[in-house]
N, C-alpha and C positions, 0 to 999 in steps of 0.2 A: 838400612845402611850396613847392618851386618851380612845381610844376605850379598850385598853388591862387594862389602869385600869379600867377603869367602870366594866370589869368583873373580877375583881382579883379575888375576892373569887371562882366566876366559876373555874377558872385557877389552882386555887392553889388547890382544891377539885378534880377537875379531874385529877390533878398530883398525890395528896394520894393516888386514885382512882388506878390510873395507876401503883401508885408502890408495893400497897398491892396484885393487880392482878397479876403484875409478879411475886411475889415472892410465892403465893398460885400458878400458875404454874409450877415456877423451883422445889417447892416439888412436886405437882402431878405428873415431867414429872421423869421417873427414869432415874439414871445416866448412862451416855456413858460411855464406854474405847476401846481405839481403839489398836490393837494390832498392831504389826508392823513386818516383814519379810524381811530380804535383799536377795538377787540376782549378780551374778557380771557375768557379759556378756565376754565371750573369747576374747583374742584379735584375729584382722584379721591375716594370715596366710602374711610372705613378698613376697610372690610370686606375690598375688594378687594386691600389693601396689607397685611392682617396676617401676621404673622411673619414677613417679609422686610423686610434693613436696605434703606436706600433705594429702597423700592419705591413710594412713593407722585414720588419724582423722576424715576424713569424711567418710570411711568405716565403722568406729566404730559407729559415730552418726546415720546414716542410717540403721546400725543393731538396735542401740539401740531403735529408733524412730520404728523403726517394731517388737519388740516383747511390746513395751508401746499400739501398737495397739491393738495387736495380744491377752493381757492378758485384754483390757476391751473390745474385741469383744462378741457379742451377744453367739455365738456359743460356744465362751470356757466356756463362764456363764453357759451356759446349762449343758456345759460337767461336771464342778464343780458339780452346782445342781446335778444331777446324780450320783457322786460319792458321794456328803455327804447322799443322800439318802438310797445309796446303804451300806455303813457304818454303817449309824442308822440301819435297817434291821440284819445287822451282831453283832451289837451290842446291839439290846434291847433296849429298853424304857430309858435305863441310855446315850446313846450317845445322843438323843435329839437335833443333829446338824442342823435341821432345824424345831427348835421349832419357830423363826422368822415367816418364809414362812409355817407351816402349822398352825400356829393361824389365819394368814389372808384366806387361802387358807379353811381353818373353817369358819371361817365367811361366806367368796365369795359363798360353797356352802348351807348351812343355806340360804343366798339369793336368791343362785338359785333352791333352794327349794323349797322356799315360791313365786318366781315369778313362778315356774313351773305351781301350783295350777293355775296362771291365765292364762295360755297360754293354746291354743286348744290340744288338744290330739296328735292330725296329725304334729303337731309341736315339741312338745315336743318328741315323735318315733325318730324323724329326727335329731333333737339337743342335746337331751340330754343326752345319754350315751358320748359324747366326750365335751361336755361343760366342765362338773366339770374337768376332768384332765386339759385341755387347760385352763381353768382360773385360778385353783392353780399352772400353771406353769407360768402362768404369772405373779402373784403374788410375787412367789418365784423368780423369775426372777428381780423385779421390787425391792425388799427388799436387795437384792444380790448386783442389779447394785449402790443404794443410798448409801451402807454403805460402798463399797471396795474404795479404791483412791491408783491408781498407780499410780505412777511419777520415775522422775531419777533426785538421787543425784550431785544436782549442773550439771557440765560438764564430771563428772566421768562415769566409766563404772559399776556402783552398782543402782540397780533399785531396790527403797524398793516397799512392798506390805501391806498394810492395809486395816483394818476391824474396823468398829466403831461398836459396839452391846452394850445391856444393859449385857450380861454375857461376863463378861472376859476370860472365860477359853473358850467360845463357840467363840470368839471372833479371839484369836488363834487359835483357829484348824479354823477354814475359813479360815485364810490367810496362812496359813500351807497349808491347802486343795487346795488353787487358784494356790499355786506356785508348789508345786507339782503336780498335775494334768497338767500343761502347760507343768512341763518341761517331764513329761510321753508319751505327745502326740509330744512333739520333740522328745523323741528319739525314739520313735515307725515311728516317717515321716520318721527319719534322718535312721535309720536300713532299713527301707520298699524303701526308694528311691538308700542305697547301695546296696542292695542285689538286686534290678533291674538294674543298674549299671554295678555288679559285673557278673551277667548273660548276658549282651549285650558282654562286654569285653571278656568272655570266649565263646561265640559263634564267636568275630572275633579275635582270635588268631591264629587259623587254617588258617584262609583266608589268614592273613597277613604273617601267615609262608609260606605259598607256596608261596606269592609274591618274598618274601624274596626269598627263592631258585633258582624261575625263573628268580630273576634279577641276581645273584651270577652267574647263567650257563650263563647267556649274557653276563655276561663280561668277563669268562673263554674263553668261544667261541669265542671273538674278540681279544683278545691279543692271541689267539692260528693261528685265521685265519691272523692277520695284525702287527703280532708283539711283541715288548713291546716297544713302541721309546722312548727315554730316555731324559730328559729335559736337561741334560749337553749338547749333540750335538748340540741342536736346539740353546741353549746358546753361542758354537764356533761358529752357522752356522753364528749366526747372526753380532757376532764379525767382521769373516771376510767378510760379505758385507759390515759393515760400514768401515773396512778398506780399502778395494776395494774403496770405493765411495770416501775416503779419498784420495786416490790416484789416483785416476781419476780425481778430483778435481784439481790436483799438475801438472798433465800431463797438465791438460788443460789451466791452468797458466800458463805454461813454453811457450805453442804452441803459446798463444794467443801473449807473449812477442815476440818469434821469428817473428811471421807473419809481426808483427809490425814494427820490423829491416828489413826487407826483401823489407817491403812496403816502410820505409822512405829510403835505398838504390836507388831502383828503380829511385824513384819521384828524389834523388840528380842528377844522370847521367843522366835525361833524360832532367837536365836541366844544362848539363855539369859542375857541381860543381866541385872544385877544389879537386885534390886526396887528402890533407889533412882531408877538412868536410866527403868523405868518406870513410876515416881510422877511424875518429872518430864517422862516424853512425854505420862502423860494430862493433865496439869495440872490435877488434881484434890487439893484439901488432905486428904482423907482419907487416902490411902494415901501423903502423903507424912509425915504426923505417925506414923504408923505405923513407917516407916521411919526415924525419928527416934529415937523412945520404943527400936525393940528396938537402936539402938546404942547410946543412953546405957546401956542395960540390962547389953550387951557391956563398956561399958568398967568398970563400976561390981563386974562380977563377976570383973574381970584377964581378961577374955577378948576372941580379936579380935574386931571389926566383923562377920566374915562368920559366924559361930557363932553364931547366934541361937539362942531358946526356939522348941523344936518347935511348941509351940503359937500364940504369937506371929509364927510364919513364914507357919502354917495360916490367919491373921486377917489378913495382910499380903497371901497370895496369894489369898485368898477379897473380901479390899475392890479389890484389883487386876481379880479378873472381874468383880466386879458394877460397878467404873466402865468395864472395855472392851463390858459388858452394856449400859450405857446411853448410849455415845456410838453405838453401834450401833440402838438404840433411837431415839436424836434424828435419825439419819438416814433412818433409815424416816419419821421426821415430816415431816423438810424436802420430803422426795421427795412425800411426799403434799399439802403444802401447795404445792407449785408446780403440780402437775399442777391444783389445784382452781384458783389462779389461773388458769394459764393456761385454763384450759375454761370461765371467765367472763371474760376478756378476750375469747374467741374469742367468745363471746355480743352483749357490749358491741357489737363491730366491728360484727358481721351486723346490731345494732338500726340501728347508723351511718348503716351503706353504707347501708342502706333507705330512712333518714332525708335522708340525702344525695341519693341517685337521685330522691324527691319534693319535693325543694327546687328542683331544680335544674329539673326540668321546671316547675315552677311558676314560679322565675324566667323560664326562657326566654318561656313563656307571656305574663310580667309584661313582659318588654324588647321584645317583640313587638308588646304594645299602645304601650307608649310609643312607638314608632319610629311606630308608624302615624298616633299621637296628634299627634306632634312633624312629618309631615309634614303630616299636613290642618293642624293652625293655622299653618305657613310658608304652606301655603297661603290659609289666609283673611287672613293679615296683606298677602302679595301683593298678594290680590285687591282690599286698603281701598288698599295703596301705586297701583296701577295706577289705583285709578277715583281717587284725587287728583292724580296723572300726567296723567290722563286730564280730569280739569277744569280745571285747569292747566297746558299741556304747556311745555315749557321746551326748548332746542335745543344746553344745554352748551356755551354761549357766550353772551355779551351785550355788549352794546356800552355801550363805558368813554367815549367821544369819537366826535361827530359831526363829519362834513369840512365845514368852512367854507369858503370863496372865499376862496384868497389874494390877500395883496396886491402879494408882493414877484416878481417873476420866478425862473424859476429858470435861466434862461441868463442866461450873461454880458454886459454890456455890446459892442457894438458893438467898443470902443474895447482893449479886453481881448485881442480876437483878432486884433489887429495883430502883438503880437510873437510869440506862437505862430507865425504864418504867416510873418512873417519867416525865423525860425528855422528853419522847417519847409524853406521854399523857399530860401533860402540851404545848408542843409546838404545838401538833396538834390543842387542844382548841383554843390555841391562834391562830394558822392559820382559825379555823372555824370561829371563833368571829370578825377576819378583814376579810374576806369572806361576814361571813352574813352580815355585816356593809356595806362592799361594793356593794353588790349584794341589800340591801336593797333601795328600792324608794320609802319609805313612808316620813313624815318630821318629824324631832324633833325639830329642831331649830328657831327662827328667822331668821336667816342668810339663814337657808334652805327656808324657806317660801317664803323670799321675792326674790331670788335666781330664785327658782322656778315660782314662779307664779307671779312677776313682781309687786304685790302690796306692799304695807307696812302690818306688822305684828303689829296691834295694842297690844298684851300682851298676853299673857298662863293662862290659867285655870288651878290650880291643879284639880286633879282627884279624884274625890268625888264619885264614884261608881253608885251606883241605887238609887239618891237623891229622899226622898221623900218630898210632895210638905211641911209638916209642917216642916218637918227638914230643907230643904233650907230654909224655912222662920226666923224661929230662928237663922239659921246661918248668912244670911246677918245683919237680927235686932240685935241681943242679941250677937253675938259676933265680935265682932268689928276688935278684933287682929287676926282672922284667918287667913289663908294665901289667901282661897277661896274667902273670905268677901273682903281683899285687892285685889286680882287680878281683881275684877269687878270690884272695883272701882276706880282702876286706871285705865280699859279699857275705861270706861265712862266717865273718867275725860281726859283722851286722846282724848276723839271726840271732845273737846269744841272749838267750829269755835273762829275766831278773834277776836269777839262781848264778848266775854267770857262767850257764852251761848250753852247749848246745842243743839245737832240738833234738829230738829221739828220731823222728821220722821227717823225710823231707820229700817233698812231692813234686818232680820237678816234671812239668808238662810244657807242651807244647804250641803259642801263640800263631803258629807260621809255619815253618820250616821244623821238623822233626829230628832232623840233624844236630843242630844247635842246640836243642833239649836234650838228646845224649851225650853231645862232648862237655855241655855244664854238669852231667848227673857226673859222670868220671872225674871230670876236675875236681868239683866238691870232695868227691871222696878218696881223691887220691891228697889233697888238703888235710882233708881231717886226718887221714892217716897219719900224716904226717903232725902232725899237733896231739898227737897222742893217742887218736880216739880206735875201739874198735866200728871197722866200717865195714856195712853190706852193702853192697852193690845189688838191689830188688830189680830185676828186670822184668816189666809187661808190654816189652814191645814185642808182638810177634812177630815184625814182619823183620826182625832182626837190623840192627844198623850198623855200618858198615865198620864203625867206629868200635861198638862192641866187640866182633869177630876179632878185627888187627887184637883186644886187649886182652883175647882169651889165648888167642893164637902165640900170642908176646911174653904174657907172663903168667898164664894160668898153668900150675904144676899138678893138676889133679881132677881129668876132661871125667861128667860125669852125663848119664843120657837121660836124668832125672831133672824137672821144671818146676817152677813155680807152683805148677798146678797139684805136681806128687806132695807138696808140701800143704799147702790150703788143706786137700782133700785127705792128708792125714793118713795115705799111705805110704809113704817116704818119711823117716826122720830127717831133722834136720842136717845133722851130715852127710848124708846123703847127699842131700838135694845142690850143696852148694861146694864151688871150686877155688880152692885158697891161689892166691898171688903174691906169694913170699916178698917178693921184689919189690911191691908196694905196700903190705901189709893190711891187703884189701879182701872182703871174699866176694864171691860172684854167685848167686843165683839168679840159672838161667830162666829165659821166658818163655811162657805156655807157647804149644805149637800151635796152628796154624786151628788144628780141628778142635780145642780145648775152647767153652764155653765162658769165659775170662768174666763177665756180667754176674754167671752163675756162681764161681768160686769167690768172686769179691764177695758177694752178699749173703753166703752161708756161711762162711769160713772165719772161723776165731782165733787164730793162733799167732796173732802180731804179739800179745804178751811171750812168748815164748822167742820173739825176735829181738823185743824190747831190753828181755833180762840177758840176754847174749851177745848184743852189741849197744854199743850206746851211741851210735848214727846210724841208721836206714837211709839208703838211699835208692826211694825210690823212681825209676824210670818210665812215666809213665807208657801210657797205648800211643802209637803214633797213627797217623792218617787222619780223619775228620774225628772231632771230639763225641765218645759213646757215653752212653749212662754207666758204664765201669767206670770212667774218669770220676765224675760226681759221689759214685761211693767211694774211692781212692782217699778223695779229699777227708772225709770222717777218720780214714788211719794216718794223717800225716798231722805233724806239729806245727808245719809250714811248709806254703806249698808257693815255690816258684814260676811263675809264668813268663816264658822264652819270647820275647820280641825281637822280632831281627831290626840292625836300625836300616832304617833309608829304606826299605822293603816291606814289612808289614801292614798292612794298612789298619787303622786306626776301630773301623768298622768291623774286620775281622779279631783285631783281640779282645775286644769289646762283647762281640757273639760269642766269644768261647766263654769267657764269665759270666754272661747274660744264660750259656746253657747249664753250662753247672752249675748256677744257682747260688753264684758267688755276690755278683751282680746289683740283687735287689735286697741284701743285706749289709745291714750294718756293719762296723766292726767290730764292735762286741758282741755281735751274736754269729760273727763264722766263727766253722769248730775249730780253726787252725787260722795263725795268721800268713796274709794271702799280698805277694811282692812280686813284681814286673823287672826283668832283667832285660836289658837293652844287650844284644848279643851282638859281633862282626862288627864292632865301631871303628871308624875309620877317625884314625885321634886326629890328624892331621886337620882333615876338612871338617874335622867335629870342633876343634879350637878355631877353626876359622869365623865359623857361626855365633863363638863368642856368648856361649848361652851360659859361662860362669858354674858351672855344674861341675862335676868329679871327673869327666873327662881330663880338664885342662889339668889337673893335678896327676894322672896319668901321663901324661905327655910328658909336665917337668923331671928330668934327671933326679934323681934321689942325692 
């Protein structure tokens, strides 16, 4: 949020920006109208949909679904194209139905007109008589495809057709053109595949009629040679063998019951049972009255039961054999009545199966002709379906609505796509602006600095531009309340160790820009000058900056051709070596030249104590260009040593490498020999309080 204000105004201007644009293009772009055309798709025929649920709905979607293809196919485009062409031609300059495709189709060759000129001769023989047609049809092709849009209403059987163009009336005849033309070549397919149809059908009529005949004399021929056997007989025959077998069944009951009296008979006499038990195994009343009569007889003469009249016994056992005589008797009947059944049931059958076997062929015979019968009239019903097909051909579809000329546009007012674009170009800003933010690694902040680079951020420098050396000098002197004048002086009132004194020695290098690290060494010391202190000005820049020259130039009373180095290597005294600046109460020695080994004089050279007791600030300046190992020993003479950040430019990686080389870095803070602060230098207060990051800027900004 702080980032998107700090650039409101950005934001809000490129949203104007954005809205006056769209709306200078909704009048440039001229107005749509899209015409519109319906269609309604036949329903399927019930024959095709019988015995399946919902099948005449998914026959219909699946039509539907193929002629939605079939009208934005490549090929029916072309067909169109072709007819509106062929139209304009018939019509003159006034039909104009593809003034779309031959304004691009003008252009396309215009281009390839002018690409001709560059292309070899041998190339162009070869390409070019069939380029231009083939690229204004593609053209035309290409303008055709973007502006038509088929679909189908909702889950209905009506498929509209539209055309989006800048003329309405040209708008309509297209999509008039699209649906006509489709439904032309349906019924041009649907005529051309009946009348190939309808000629297959009448070359096998003939065939199928003689089928027909020849099976008609097959089956005269077999009811002539076998008969006619008539289903009612075979119906009685079968009757009476189930009757048969029903009485066969009865016979064979009766026998099996006899056999069984005959058997228990037997088994009583042969175990002498008493002629009572076999009166009542034959179950015959004869011999049981008999056995009745001779025991009333017994009891009537005081004698027992078993003591019968001799003779009486002789008419009890004689009525006894002639009923085991005649149960014996009935069973030879039964036996011989089954056997005659069965050897006329077995008759019955054999009449049957005969009866059966020339039925059956005579059916088949019969199913034969009908199947043959039942395909020739499918076929001659066909043949009346196709020739009234055929004189009326129809294309399973028709049109429900023709496309009129709209009235209303179908883009939006001009005035409509102001706020889109607003919207559009304002959000995007702001997506660039938290982008560049984030994608940015340079530092703005304190918080970023010391974040980054692990030391502490002594204070921000506002951003004073191309200072020159007499204007920063007035500005630290002569105006007190600036923000510039306060920001160094609270820098340098920051460094004051325990003692409540300044450091002896200050080492102000370079993060970035080399510039910026000499207009800080100057400010410092024309600062401390001013607060009482004596200040040197240590210069090891050799390659001189520019800032320096204007201060010697300005206010140095006393030019000397003696360096840093005369003084290290201890053939220069030191007044010698350095050039007072009454005016600020500064002095100045200058820096080694060009050919001076600056490496060598740091790391032999002992004489800062002789710096130390003569002034009580050094300020030194360090090497500019890429960071050398003189810097790194610099650090061992300094009490504290500044590191120049430019804000918004620096990147993060780079001031980072310069302490990672000298060796700042990977120590602690109790064990560097000097303590070691990041200056934020060129702050821009303005857009620095915009960002809102609460730090020492915003109190720069406020008015004192």
């Amino acid at each position: 949020m702080g980032a998107i204000w700090g650039k409101k105004w950005l934001i809000f201007g490129m949203a104007i920006l954005g809205g006056i644009l769209a709306g200078f293009a909704g009048m440039a772009r001229a107005p749509l109208y899209e015409a519109t055309m319906q269609v309604i798709v036949d329903l399927p025929s019930s024959s095709a949909a019988a015995g399946r649920p919902n099948a005449t709905q998914d026959i219909l979607s699946a039509t539907v679904d193929g002629h939605l293809t079939e009208l934005s196919s490549e090929a029916h485009l072309r067909n169109v194209i072709a007819a509106l062409r062929k139209a304009d031609k018939q019509q003159g300059p006034a039909g104009s139905g593809l003034a779309w495709a031959d304004s691009d189709a003008g252009i396309a060759r215009k281009a390839l007109a002018w690409v001709s000129t560059l292309l070899p001769r041998a190339l162009l023989n070869r390409q070019g008589p069939t380029a231009a047609p083939e690229l204004a049809d593609a053209a035309a092709l290409k303008t055709l495809d973007a502006g038509l849009r088929v679909g189908q209403e909702l889950h209905s059987r009506i498929i509209s057709i539209g055309f989006t163009d800048t003329d309405p009336v040209r708008a309509a005849r297209i999509a008039n053109t699209v649906a006509a033309v489709y439904i032309d070549n349906l019924v041009r397919q649907n005529l051309a595949s009946d009348q190939s149809e309808l000629a297959s059908i009448v070359s096998r009529l003939p065939e199928m009629q003689g089928e027909l005949t020849r099976a008609t004399e097959r089956l005269q021929t077999y009811r002539s040679t076998n008969g006619a056997p008539d289903q009612g007989s075979a119906d009685v025959s079968a009757r009476e063998i189930a009757e048969l077998g029903r009485q066969i069944s009865l016979a064979k009951a009766d026998l099996a019951a006899v056999e069984t009296r005959v058997e228990h008979v037997q088994d009583l006499r042969k175990t002498d049972a008493p002629a009572a038990d076999l009166a009542a195994a034959i179950g015959s009343p004869g011999p049981g009255d008999l056995v009745a009569r001779a025991t009333d007889h017994a009891q009537v003469n005081g004698r027992p039961a078993t003591q019968t009249d001799p003779d009486l016994r002789r008419t009890i056992t004689g009525e006894i054999d002639g009923q085991i005589a005649r149960l014996d008797s009935e069973r030879r009947i039964y036996h011989a009545q089954i056997a005659s059944l069965e050897e006329r049931r077995e008759a019955l059958k054999a009449a049957a199966a005969d009866a059966v076997s020339r039925l059956s062929g005579l059916r088949a015979l019969e199913l034969q002709v009908d199947v043959i019968s039942q395909r020739y009239n499918e076929l001659l019903t066909r043949q009346q379906d196709l020739l009234q097909r055929i004189g009326s051909p129809a294309a399973g579809l028709a049109i429900l609505s023709q496309a009129w000329p709209p009235t209303r546009p179908q883009t939006l007012p001009p005035i409509f796509l102001v706020p889109p674009g607003m919207i559009v170009f304002g959000l995007a800003t702001a997506v660039f602006v938290l982008a560049r933010q984030r994608l940015d690694r340079t530092l703005r902040s304190e918080a970023e600095a010391e974040a980054a680079l692990g030391i502490p951020c002594a204070g921000l420098l506002p951003k004073t531009g191309r200072p020159r050396a007499r204007r920063l000098c007035d500005l630290l002197l002569g105006q007190h309340k600036a923000p510039y004048t306060r920001a160094v002086g609270s820098l340098l009132i920051s460094l004051v160790n325990a003692k409540s004194r300044l450091p002896g020695v200050i080492l102000v290098m370079s993060g970035g820009r080399s510039e910026d690290k000499t207009s800080l060494g100057w400010s410092l010391a024309v600062t401390a000058a001013r607060l009482g202190e004596r200040v040197l000005f240590l210069d090891f820049d050799q390659q001189g900056a520019r800032i320096t020259r204007e201060f010697r130039d300005e206010f140095s009373t006393s030019k000397t051709s003696c360096t840093v180095a005369h003084f290290l290597s201890g053939k220069r005294a030191l007044s010698e070596t350095t050039e007072d600046m009454p005016e600020m109460h500064v002095s100045y020695m200058p820096a080694p030249s060009i050919s001076d080994d600056v490496l060598h004089l740091v790391s032999t050279a002992d004489r800062m104590h002789q710096l130390r007791e003569t002034y009580t600030v050094v300020i030194i300046d360090g090497p500019s260009g890429p960071v050398g190992p003189e810097t790194r020993l610099l650090t061992r003479w300094a009490d504290a040593v500044l590191l120049t950040v430019r804000w918004g430019e620096t990147r993060r990686d780079t001031a980072r490498g310069v302490l990672e080389f000298i060796g700042l870095k990977e120590k602690l803070p109790w064990q560097l020999p000097a303590s070691v602060s990041s200056v934020l230098t060129q702050v821009n207060l303005k857009q620095h309080a915009s960002y809102r990051f609460g730090d020492r800027g915003d109190l720069l900004l406020a008015r004192p």
